[in-house]
N, C-alpha and C positions, 0 to 999 in steps of 0.2 A: 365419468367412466365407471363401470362396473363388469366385474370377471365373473364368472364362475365357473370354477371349482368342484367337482367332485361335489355335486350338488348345494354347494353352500357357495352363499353372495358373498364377494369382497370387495369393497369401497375403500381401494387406497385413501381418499380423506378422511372417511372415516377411521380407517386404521392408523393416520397419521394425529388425525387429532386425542385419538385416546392413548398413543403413544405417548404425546407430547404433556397430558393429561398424568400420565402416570408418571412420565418423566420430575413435572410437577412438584404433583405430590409426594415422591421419592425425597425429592432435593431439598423438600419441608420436612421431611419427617425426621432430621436430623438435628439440634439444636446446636450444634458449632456450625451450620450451615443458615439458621438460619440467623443466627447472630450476627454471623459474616456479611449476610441480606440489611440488618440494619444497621449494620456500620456503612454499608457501601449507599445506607437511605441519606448521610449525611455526607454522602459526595465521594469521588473516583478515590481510591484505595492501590495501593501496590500490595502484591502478595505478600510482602514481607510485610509491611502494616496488619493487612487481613490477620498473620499466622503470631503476631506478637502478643495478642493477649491470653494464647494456650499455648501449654504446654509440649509444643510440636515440631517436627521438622516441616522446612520449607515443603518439602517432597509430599509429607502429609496433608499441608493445605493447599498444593496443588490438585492432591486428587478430590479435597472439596470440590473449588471451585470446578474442575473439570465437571464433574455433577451438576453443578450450579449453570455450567454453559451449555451441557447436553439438555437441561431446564429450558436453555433461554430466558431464564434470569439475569446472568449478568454477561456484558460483554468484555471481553480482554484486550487491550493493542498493548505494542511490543515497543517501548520508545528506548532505544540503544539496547540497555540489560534489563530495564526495568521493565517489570508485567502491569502494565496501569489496570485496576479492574473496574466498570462501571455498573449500576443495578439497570437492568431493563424490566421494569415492573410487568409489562404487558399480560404474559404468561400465566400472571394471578388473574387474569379477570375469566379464564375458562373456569379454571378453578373456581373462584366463586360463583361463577354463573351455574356449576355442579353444584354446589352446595346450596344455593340460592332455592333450588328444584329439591332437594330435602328440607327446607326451612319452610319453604311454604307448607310441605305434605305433615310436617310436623303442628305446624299452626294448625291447620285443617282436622289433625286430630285433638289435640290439644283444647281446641274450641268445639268439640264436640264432646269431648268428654266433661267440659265446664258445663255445657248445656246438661247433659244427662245427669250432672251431681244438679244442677239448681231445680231439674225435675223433681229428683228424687227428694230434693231436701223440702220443696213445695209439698207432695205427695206424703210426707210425713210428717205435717205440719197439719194438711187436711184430715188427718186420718186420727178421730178421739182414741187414744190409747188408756186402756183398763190400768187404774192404780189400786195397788192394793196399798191400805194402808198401814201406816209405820207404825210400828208398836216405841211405848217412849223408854230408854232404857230404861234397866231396874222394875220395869213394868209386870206386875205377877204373868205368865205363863198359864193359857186355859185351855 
């Protein structure tokens, strides 16, 4: 389905996926968040686990992981008091799939510019270069 707008296209998927994309990247761009991603790699976590190895109120690392859920990173169930939290990795493979599409464009340059130095380094190798020759020191001056 596609709308438009005041002459501009809108593709709710689209704009759901780059939402979820930035959501993403947001929720990486933090290193208590993503710390909390590889503790939770070693299996389901309660938020007070999560929040024990900083310096933080529970409150503070609720509003990580809330981040982390708005991500779809990790999921949460509620068993009596406790907050269980689980890692849903899925949400990384957009993410790499973005960045996958700059690695390649990097290659692409990367290996062109290795071509044009092993030109240049041939082309200067063919090309007899004039020496003048070295006077030996202490040598008189003429």
């Amino acid at each position: 389905m596609t709308i438009i707008f005041d002459r501009r296209t809108f593709n709710p998927m689209v704009e759901y996926q780059t939402q979820q994309l930035d959501n993403v990247f947001q929720a990486l761009a933090d290193p208590t968040r993503r710390d909390m991603l590889a503790q939770l790699a070693d299996g389901p976590r309660s938020v007070g686990e999560l929040a024990e190895p900083y310096d933080m109120s529970l409150a503070a690392a609720s509003k990580h992981i809330k981040m982390l859920e708005r991500a779809g990173l990790i999921e949460r169930e509620v068993q009596g008091r406790i907050h269980v939290c689980r890692l849903d990795a899925r949400p990384l493979h957009d993410g790499m799939e973005w960045m996958r599409h700059y690695q390649r464009f990097w290659n692409d340059r990367l290996d062109h510019l290795q071509a044009l130095l092993e030109a240049d380094r041939k082309a200067d190798k063919s090309v007899p270069t004039a020496r003048t020759p070295r006077k030996k020191p202490g040598a008189p001056k003429r």
